[in-house]
C-alpha positions in Angstrom: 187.9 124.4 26.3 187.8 121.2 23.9 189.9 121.9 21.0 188.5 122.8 18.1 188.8 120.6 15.0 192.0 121.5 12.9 190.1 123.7 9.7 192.1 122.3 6.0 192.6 124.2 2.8 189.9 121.6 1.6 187.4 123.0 4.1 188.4 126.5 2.5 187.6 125.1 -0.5 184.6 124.1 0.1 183.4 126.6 1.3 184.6 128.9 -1.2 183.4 126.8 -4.1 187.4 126.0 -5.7 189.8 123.1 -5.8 192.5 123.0 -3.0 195.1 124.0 -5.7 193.1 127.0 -6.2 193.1 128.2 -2.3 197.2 126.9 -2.3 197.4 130.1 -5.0 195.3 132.4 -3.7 196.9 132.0 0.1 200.9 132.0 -1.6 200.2 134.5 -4.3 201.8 132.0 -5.9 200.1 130.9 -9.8 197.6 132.6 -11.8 194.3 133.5 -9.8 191.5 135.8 -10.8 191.0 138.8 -8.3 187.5 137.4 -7.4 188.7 134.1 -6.6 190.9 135.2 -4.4 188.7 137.4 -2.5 186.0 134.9 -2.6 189.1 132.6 -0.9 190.0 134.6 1.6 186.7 135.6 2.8 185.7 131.9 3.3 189.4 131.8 5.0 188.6 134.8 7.2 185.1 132.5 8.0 187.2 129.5 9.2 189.5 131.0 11.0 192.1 130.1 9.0 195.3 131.9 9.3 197.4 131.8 5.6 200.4 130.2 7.9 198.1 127.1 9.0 197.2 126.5 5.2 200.7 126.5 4.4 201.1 124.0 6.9 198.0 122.3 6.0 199.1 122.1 2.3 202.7 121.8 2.6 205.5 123.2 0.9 204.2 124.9 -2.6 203.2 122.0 -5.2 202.9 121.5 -9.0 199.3 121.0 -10.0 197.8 117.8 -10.5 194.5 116.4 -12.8 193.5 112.8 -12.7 192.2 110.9 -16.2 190.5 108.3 -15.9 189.5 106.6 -19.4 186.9 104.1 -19.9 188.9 102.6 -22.6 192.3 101.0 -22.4 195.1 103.8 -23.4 196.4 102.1 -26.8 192.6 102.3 -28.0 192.1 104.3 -31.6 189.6 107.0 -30.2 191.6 107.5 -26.3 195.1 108.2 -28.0 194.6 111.5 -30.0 192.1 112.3 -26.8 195.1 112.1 -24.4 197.8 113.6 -26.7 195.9 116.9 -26.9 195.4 116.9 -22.9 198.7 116.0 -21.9 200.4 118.6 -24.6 198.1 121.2 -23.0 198.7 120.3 -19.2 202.8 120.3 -20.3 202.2 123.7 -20.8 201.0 125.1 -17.6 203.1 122.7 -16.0 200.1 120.8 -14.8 201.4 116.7 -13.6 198.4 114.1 -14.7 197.6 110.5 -13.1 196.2 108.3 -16.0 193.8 105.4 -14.8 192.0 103.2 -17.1 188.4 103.1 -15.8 187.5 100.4 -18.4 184.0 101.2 -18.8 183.3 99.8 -15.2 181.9 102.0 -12.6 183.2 100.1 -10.0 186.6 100.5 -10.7 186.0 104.1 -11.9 184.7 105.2 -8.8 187.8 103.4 -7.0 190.3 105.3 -9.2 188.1 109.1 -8.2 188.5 107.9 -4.5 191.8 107.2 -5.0 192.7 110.6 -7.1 191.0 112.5 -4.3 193.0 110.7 -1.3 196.2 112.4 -4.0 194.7 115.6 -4.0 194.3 115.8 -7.5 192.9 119.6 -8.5 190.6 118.6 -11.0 190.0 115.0 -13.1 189.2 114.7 -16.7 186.9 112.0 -17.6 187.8 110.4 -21.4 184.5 108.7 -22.4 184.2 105.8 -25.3 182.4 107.7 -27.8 179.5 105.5 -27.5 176.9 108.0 -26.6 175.8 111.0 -27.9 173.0 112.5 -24.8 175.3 111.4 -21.8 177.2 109.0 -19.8 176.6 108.6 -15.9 178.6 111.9 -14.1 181.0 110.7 -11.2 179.0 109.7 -8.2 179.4 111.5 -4.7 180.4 114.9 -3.5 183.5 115.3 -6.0 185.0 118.6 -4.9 186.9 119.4 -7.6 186.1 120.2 -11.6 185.5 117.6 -13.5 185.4 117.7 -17.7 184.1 115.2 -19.6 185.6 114.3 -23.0 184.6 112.7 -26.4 181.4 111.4 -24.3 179.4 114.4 -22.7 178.0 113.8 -19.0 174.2 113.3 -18.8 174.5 115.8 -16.0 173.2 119.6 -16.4 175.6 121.2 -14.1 178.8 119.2 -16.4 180.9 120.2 -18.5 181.7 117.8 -21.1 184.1 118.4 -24.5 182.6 116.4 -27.6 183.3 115.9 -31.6 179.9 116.8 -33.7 178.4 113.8 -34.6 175.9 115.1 -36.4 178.1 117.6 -38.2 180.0 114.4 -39.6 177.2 112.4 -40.5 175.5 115.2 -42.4 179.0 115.4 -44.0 178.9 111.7 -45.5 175.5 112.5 -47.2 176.4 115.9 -48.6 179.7 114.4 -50.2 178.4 111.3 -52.0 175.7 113.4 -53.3 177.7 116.1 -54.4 179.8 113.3 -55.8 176.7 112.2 -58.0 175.3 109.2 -55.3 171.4 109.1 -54.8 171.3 105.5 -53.1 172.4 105.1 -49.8 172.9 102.8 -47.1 174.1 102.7 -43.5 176.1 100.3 -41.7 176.5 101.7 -37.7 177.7 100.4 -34.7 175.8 99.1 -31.5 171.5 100.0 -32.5 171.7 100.9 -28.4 174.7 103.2 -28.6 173.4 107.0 -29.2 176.3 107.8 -31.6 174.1 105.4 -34.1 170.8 106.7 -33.8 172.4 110.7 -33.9 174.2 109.6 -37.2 171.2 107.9 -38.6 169.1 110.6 -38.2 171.7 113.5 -39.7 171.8 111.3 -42.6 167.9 111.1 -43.4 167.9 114.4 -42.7 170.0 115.4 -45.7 168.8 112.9 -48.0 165.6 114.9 -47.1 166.8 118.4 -48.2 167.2 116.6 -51.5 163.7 114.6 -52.0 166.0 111.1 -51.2 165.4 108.4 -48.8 167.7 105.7 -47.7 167.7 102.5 -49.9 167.4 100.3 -47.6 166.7 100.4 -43.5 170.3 100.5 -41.6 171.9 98.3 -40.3 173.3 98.0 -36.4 176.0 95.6 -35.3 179.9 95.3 -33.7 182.3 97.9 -33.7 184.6 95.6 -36.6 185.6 94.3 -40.1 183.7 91.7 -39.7 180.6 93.3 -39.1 180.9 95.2 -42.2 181.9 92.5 -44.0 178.6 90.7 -42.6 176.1 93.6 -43.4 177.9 94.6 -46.7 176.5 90.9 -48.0 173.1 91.7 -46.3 173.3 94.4 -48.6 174.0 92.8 -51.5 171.7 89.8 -51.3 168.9 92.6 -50.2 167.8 93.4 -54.0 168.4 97.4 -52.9 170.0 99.7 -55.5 172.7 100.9 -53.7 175.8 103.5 -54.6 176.7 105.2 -51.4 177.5 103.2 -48.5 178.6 105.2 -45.0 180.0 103.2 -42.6 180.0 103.9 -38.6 183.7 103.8 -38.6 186.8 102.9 -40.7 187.0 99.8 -39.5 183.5 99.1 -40.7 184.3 100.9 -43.9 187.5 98.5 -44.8 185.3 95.4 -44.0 182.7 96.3 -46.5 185.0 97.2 -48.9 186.4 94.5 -48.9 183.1 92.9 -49.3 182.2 94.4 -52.1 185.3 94.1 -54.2 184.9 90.4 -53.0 181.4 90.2 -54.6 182.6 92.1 -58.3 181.3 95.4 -57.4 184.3 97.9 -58.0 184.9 100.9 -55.4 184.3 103.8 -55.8 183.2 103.5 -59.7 180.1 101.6 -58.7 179.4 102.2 -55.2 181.4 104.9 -53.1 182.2 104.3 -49.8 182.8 106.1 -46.6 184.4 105.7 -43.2 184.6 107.6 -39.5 187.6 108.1 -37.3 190.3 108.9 -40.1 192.8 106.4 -38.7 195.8 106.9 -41.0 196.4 102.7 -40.4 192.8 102.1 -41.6 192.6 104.3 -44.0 195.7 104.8 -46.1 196.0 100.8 -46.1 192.6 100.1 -47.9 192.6 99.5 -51.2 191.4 102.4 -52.7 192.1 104.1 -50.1 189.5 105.2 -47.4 187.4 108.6 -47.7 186.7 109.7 -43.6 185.4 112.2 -40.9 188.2 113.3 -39.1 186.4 114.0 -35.5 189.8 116.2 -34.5 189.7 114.2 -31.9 193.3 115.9 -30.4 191.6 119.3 -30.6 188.8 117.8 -28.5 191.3 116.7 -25.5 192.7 120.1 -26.0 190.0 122.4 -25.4 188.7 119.8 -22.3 192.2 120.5 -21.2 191.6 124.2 -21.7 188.3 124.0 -19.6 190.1 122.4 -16.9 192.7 124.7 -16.6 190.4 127.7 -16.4 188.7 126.0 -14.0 191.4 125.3 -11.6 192.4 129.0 -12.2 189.3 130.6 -11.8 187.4 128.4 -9.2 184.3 127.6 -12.0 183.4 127.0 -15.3 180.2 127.6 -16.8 178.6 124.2 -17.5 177.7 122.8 -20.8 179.0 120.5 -23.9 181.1 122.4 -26.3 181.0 120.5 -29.3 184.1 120.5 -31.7 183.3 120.5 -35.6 184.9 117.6 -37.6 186.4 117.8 -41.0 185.8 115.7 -44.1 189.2 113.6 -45.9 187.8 112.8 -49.3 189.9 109.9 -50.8 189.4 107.7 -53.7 187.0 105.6 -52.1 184.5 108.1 -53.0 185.9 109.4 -56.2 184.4 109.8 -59.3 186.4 107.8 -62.1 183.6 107.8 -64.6 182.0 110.9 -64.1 182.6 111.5 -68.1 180.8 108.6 -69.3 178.0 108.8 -66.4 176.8 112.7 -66.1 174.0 111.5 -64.3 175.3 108.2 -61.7 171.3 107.9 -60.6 170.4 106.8 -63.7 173.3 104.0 -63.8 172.5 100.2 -63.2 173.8 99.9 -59.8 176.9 97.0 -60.2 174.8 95.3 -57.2 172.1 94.5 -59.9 174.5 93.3 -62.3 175.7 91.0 -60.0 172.3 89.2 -59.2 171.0 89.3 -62.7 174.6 87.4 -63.6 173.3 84.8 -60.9 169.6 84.3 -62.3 168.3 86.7 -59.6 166.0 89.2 -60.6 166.5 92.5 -59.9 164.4 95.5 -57.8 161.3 96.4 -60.1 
């Protein structure tokens, strides 16, 4: 009789829809397992013909669990940092080991470092996106066999399961402070026009300015993730002729920039046009002069829940798919304060300092 190809705990895996680490418990009694998962286990055990000594053989002596992240930003970046603090503080506490690889936005290399997690028979790998898009990045290519979360960037793939900060939320959390701060004109400066986290934030935006009979004062603008850029768009602005007292930036970095700008150009912040930032990077924001109002995307909460998923998943063999999407939280700082609010009781009907400033040069202002 030819011998019969040696059956693995992966193949019991497989079969019985779980990770490895998963049929490892269920076949030890060793680690937290739902009664159904360990039925479904044995039974697809029972099918291969797999007595529990050979998987102990198969699998070795008893092992900590293990979960691959694989970032497509390097590790030091603003976003990825509070992203991994919040998984690895939640891995520590299931005693759960993690292999950190920095996919760099290439799919080459990312799909080298899922092979090579696999090879390591990682039990599940959590995916730490860019932020860049808001409908989906590109799920993990081939026959994965073991959960996967995605994180701060949700997978374009239905059957995923993806952990993201509300984009939306925080956008329509810009508009709603400068006007209840007195604001009626506003501009945009955003990152990358191609990037989804741009068009999402736009489009909260105009959609409050639209509860309020308001439109944007001028069209937004779309450029690099940087100072410079709002530095750069800040004098677009300016040299525009729009009446602007509200500007919302893509991200803190963005925010400093045209700050900076505008201080540069005569027109004070916040008293004549308030200005607000994303991210709430304590560096960014508690170094600009005034200091930066932000969205905090609770970005640490959002690695923690992913982390959450993943655990449940390893435990329990699946995970309902979906994007669970984490609510940020406004930082109002004196960037958007009010300092005149007892001259002005109405700021719409003040002469936006941008006016001032071209009528001073001989150019006329809007009609």
């Amino acid at each position: 009789m030819a011998n019969r190809k040696r059956v693995t705990a992966r193949d019991v895996a497989a079969l019985a829809g779980v990770s490895p680490g998963t049929v490892s418990k269920a076949l030890t009694g060793r680690g937290a397992v739902h009664p159904d998962t360990r039925a479904r286990v044995l039974a697809a055990a029972r099918e291969l013909d797999l007595k529990t000594k050979g998987a102990l053989e198969d699998l070795g002596e008893p092992r900590n669990l293990t979960v691959g992240l694989i970032t497509e930003e390097p590790f030091s970046k603003r976003r990825t940092s509070p992203l991994l603090l919040g998984a690895m503080e939640k891995f520590a506490e299931h005693d759960i080991a993690f292999l950190m690889c920095d996919g760099r936005g290439d799919p080459i290399r990312e799909q080298h470092f899922v092979e090579s997690l696999l090879r390591r028979r990682v039990d599940g790998i959590l995916v730490a996106g860019s932020g860049s898009g808001g409908t989906g990045r590109a799920p993990l290519r081939g026959a994965i066999g073991v959960p996967v979360v995605y994180m701060l960037c949700a997978s374009a793939g239905p059957d995923d399961v993806s952990v993201v900060p509300d984009d939306h939320g925080g956008a329509e959390m810009t508009a709603r402070h400068l006007i209840a701060t007195g604001r009626r004109h506003f501009a945009c400066v955003f990152g990358p026009r191609r990037e989804d986290s741009a068009r999402i934030k736009t489009a909260a935006v105009r959609s409050v300015l639209a509860e309020h009979g308001l439109e944007l004062a001028a069209e937004p603008l779309y450029g690099p993730w940087g100072e410079q850029w709002g530095r750069q768009a800040t004098m677009q602005l300016i040299h525009s002729g729009a009446r602007i007292d509200g500007l919302i930036c893509g991200n803190d970095m963005i925010a400093r920039g045209a700050t900076s700008m505008l201080q540069a150009s005569g027109i004070v912040v916040p008293d004549d046009v308030g200005v607000i930032g994303f991210d709430n990077w304590t560096v960014m924001v508690e170094a600009n002069r005034p200091q930066l109002s932000s969205i905090d995307l609770n970005l640490t909460e959002v690695g923690t829940v992913a982390a959450e998923k993943m655990i449940k998943a390893i435990q329990e063999g699946s995970l309902a798919p979906g994007v669970t999407t984490i609510e940020c939280d406004l930082v109002p700082r004196e960037s958007t304060a009010v300092a005149y609010a007892t001259t002005y009781q109405d700021l719409s009907s003040r002469p936006a300092r941008s006016d001032l400033v071209r009528q001073q040069a001989g150019t006329p202002g809007p009609a």
